[in-house]
C-alpha positions as CSV (number, residue, x, y, z in Angstrom):
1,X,17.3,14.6,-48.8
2,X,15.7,16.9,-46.1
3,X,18.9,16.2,-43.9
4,X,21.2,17.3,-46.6
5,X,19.5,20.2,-47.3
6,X,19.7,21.4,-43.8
7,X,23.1,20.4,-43.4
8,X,23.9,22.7,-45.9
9,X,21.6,25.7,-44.9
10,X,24.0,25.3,-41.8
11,X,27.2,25.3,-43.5
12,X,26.1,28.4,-45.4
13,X,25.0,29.9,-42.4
14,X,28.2,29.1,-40.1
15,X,30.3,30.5,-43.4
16,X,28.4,34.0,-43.6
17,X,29.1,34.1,-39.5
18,X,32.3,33.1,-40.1
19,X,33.0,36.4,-42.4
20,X,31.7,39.0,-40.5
21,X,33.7,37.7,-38.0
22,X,37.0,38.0,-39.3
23,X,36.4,41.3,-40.9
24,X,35.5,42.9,-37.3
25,X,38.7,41.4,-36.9
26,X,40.7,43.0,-40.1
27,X,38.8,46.3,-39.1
28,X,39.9,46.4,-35.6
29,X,43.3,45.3,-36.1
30,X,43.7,48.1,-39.4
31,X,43.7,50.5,-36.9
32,X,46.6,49.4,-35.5
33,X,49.0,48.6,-38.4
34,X,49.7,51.4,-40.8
35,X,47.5,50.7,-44.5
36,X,48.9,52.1,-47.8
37,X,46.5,53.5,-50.2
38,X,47.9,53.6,-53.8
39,X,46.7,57.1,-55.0
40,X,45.0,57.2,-58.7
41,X,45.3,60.0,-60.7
42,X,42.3,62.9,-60.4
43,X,41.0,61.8,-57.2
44,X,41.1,64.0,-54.0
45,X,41.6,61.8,-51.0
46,X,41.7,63.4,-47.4
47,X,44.6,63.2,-45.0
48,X,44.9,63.0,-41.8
49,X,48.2,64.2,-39.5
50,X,50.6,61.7,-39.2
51,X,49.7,60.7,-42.6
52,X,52.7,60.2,-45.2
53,X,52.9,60.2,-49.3
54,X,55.5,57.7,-50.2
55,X,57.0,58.3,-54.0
56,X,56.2,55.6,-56.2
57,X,57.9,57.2,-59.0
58,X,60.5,59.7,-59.5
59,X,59.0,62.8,-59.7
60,X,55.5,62.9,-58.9
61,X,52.7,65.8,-59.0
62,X,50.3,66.0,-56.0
63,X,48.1,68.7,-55.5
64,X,47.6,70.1,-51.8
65,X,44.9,71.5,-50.5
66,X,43.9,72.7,-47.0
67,X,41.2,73.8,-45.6
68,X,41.9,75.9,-42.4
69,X,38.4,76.1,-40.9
70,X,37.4,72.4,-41.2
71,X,41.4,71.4,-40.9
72,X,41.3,69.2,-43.3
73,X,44.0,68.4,-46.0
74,X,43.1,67.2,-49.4
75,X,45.9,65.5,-51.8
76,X,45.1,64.9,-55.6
77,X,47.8,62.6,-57.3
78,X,48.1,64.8,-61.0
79,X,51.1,62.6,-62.6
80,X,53.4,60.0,-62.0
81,X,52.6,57.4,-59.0
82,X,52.2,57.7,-55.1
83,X,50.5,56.2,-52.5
84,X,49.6,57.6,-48.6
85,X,50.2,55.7,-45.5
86,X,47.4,55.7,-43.1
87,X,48.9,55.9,-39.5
């Protein structure tokens, strides 16, 4: 019983390694492939240059904001769909 016990302390243990792992992994390699973020409606999210909006409907309403002295841009989806692609 004591054997099985530990064999499966191990597993769970080599599993949780296991994850951290791969997600260094995803994290490094996310940096490398462009990520889209499907905007929701009434939520600022920042943008950086380089970055794009792709239309996911016909006409939608996005609020732009910049911010000259930090230079940062904030877009706000108001209607319609649109997501941003990280580069």
């Amino acid at each position: 019983m004591k054997n099985i016990i530990k064999a499966l302390l191990s597993m769970s243990l080599f599993a949780l390694v296991g994850c951290n792992d791969t997600s260094t992994k995803r994290d490094a390699s996310a940096n490398l492939v462009p990520t889209n973020v499907r905007m929701q409606r009434d939520i600022p999210y920042t943008i950086n240059k380089g970055d794009e909006i792709e239309k996911l409907s016909a006409n939608p309403k996005i609020k732009l904001e910049s911010d000259l002295n930090s230079g940062k841009t904030i877009v706000t989806l108001l209607s319609g769909e649109a997501a941003i692609i990280k580069k």
